[in-house]
Wavefront OBJ file of the C-alpha trace (Angstrom):
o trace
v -5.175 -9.370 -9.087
v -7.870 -7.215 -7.656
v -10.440 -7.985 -5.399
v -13.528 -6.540 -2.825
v -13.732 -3.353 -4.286
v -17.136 -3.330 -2.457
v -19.039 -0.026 -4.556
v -21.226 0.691 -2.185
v -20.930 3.058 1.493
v -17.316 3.997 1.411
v -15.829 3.040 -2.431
v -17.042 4.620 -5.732
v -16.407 5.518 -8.886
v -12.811 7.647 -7.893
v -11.404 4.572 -6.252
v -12.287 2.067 -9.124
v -11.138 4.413 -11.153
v -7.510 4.922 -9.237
v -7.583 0.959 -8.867
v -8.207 0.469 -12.638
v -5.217 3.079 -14.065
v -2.630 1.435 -11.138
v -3.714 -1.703 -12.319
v -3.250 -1.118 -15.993
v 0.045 0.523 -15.103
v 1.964 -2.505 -14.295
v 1.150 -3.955 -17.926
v 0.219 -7.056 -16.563
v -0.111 -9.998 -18.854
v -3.371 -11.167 -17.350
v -5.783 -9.399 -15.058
v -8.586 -11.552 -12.340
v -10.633 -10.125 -9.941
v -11.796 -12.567 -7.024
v -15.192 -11.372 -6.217
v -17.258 -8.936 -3.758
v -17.428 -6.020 -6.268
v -20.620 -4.120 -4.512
v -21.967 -3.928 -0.914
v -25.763 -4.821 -0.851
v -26.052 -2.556 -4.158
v -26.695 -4.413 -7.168
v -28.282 -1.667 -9.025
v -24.702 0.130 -8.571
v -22.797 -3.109 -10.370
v -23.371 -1.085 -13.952
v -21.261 1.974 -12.923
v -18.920 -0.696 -11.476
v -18.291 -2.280 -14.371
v -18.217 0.554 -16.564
v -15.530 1.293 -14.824
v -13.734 -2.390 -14.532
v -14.060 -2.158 -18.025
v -10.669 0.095 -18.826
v -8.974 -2.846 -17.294
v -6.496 -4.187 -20.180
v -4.192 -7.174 -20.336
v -3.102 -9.029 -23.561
v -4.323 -12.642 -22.245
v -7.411 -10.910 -21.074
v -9.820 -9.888 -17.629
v -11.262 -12.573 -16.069
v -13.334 -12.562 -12.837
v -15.159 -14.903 -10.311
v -18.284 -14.022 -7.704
v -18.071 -13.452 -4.263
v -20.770 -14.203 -1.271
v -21.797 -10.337 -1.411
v -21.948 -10.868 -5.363
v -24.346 -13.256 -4.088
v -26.040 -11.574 -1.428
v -26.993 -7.854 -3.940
v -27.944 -10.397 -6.877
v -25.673 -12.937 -9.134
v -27.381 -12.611 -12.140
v -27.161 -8.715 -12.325
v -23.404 -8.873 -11.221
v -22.562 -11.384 -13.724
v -24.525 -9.690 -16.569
v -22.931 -6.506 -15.781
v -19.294 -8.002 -15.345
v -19.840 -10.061 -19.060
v -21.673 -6.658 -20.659
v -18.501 -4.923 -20.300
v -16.104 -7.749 -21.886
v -15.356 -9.393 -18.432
v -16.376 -13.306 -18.870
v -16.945 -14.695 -15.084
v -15.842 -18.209 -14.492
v -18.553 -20.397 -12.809
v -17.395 -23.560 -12.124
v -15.789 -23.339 -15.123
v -11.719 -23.499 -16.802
v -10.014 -21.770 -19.907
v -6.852 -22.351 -21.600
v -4.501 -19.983 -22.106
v -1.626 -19.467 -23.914
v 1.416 -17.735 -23.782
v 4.589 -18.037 -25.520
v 3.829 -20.981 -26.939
v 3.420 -22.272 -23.406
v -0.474 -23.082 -21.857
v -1.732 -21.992 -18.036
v -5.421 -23.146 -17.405
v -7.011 -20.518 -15.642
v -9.854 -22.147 -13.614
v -12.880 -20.444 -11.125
v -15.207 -21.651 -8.468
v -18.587 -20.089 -7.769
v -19.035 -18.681 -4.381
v -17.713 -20.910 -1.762
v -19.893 -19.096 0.934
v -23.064 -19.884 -0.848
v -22.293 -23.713 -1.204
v -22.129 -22.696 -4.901
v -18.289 -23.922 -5.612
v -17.977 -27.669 -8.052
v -14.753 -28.406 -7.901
v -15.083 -31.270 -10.077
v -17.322 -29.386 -12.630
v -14.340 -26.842 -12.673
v -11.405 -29.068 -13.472
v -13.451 -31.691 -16.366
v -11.243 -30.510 -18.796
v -8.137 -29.695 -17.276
v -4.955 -32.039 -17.636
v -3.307 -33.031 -14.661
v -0.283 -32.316 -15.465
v -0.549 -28.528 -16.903
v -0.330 -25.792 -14.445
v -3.296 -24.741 -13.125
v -4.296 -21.058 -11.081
v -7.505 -21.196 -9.489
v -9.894 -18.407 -8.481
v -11.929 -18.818 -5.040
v -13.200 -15.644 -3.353
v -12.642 -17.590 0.033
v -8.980 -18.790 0.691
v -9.901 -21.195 3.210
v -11.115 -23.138 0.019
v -7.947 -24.414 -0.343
v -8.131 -27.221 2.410
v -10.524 -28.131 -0.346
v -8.529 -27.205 -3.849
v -4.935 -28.663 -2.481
v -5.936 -32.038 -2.553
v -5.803 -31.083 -6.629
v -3.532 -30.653 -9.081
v -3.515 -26.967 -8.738
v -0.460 -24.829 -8.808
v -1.487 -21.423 -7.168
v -5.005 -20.427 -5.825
v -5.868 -16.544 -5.772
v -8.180 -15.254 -3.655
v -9.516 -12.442 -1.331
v -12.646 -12.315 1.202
v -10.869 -11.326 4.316
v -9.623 -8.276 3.632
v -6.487 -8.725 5.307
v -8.412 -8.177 8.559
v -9.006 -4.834 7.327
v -7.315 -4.052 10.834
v -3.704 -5.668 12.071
v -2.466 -5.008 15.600
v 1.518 -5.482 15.813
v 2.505 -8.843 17.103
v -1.333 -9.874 17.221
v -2.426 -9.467 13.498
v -5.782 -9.281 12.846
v -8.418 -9.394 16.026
v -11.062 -10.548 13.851
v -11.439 -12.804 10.689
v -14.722 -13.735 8.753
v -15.426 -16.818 8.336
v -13.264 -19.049 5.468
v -10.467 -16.410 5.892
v -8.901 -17.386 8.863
v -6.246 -20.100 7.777
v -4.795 -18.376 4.759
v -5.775 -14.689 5.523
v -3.300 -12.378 4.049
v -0.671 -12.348 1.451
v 1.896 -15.887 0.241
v 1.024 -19.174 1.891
v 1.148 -22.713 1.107
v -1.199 -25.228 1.188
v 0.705 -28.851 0.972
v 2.001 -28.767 -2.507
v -0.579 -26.050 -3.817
v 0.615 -21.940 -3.222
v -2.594 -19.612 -1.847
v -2.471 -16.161 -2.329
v -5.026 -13.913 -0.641
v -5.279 -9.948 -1.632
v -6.030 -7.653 0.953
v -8.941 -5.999 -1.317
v -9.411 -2.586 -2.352
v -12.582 -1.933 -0.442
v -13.822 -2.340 3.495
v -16.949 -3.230 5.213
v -18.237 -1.715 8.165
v -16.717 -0.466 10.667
v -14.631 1.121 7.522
v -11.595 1.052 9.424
v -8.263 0.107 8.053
v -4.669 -0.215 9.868
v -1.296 -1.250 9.136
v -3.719 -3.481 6.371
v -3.648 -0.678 3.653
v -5.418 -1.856 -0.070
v -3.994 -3.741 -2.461
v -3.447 -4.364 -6.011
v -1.090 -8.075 -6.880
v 1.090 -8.161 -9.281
v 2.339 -11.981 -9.233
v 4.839 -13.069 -11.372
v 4.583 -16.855 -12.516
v 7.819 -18.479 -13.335
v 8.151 -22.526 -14.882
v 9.759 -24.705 -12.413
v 10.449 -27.416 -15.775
l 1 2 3 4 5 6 7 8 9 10 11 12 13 14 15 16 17 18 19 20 21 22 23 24 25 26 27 28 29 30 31 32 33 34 35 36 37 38 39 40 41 42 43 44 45 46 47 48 49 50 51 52 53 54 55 56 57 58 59 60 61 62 63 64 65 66 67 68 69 70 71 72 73 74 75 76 77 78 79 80 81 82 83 84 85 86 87 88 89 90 91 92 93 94 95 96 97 98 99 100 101 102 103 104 105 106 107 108 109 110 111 112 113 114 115 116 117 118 119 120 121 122 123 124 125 126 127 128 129 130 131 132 133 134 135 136 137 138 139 140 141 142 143 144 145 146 147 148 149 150 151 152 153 154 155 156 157 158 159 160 161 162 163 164 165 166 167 168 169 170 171 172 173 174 175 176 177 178 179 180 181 182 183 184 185 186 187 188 189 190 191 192 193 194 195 196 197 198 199 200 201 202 203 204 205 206 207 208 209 210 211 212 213 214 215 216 217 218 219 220 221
């Protein structure tokens, strides 16, 4: 998982690039990226995903927007992101298969931006076959866990960007402040939330360094 890589101010092309070769390093099955991939810079989104495009995994790339998707221009982030072999989900699920085993891999549109259909997401999903959903906010899953959903992945917060010891993080954006860093779990449903590769301003960072997920999903059956 990857996620607010925010091009813009304070992340270009070097960084995506280092993000993109760590990221195909760990020969990950499947690779998503949960949104917020420029800062107020949609004309910037086709070096992006020139970039994203190196990504590799054998069941494939697969992305979702975020609210500063929304805010530099959905329509040029999502053309960009699908130019360059990266299909964004939009309220919208996929099969896949693997080992002669299927995972439905499901995304919401932008949670911020009122954009998110649950219902329009999960039409076709069974019930009973595991499920990972794809929500740039994490506090969607006060929303998703009343679901048959399995894991939600998501980012948004940063982390906090900044983490004081014994405090955590002084401030949290809105719909990241319940599930705002790393493994949590939500009733039944797991929520993980990636600390992001970019920042926003101030573009401060402590003890809350970047990240790049590598989960590993195992069959409880």
């Amino acid at each position: 998982q990857l996620s607010d890589l925010h091009w813009g101010p304070y992340v270009g092309a070097d960084e995506i690039r280092s993000a993109v070769a760590v990221t195909n390093d760990l020969h990950a099955d499947l690779v998503v990226l949960t949104g917020d991939y420029v800062t107020r810079e949609a004309d910037r989104m086709d070096e992006c995903a020139t970039e994203l495009r190196a990504l590799s995994a054998p069941n494939g790339v697969f992305s979702v927007l975020g609210k500063h998707d929304y805010w530099s221009g959905p329509e040029h982030i999502t053309r960009a992101l699908e130019n360059n072999s990266i299909p964004v989900l939009i309220n919208n699920a996929m099969p896949l298969d693997h080992n002669g085993a299927r995972l439905w891999l499901a995304g919401v549109d932008d949670v911020w931006e009122r954009r998110a259909d649950l219902d329009s997401t999960l039409r076709l999903v069974p019930a009973t076959e595991p499920t990972v959903l794809l929500a740039h906010e994490p506090d969607y899953a006060e929303v998703a866990k009343q679901r048959p959903i399995d894991l939600q992945l998501s980012g948004h917060s940063h982390g906090g960007q900044v983490r004081l010891p014994y405090f955590g993080a002084p401030i949290l954006p809105y719909l990241g402040k319940q599930y705002p860093i790393g493994l949590k779990q939500a009733d039944s449903m797991w929520v993980y939330t990636n600390r992001g590769i970019g920042v926003v301003s101030p573009p401060v960072r402590f003890n809350c360094r970047p990240e790049i997920t590598l989960l590993t999903l195992r069959s409880i059956a």
